[in-house]
N, C-alpha and C positions, 0 to 999 in steps of 0.2 A: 901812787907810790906802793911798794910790796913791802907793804909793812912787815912782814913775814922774814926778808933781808936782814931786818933793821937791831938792833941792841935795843934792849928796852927800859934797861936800868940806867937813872937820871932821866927818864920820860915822864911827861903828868901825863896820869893816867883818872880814867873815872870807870865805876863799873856799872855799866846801863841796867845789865838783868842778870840774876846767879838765882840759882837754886835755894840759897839762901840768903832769906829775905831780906835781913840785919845787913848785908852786902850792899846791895843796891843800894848807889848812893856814896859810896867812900870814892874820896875824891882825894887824888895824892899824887906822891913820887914814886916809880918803881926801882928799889933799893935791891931789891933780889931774885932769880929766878932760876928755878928751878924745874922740870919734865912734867911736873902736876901743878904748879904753883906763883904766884905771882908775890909778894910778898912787897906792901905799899905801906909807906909811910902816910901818916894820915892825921894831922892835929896831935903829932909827937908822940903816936904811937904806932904800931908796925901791924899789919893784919893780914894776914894767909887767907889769899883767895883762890879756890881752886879754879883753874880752866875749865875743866870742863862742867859744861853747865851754866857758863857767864858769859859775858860780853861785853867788851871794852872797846871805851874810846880814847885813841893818845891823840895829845896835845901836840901833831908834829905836822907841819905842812898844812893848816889848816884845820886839821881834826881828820881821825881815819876809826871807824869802828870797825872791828872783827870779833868774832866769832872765837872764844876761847878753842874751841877741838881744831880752828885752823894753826894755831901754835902750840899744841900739845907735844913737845918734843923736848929735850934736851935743850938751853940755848944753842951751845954750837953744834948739834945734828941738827936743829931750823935752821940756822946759816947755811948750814952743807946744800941739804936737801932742796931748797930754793931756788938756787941755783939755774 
């Protein structure tokens, strides 16, 4: 799957490795997104994870991990572009 396609807000998401250590490890829903950021709900609270730098895996088709700088974009310039 090109996860890359895909909307990613209402996704469980987990964050495998980020630059910032307190990161690794938040396990949630993606509620927001934004060209640098991921923003997951997480035990009823919201937490801004930067792409670049991290690595996520979504809870869709089995599980897919990528590479935060491969969706470093706008949502919908990563739709576009995809393509």
């Amino acid at each position: 799957m090109n996860l890359r396609k895909h909307e990613f807000i209402g996704l469980g998401v987990s964050v495998v490795r980020a630059t910032d250590p307190s990161l690794v490890g938040v396990k949630g829903r993606v509620v927001d997104e934004s060209r640098n950021m991921l923003i997951i709900e997480s035990g009823g609270r919201e937490k801004s994870v930067p792409k670049t730098g991290s690595r996520f895996w979504f809870e869709v088709e089995g599980g897919v991990e990528i590479d935060g700088s491969e969706i470093l974009y706008r949502p919908e310039d990563r739709i576009k572009k995809a393509r």
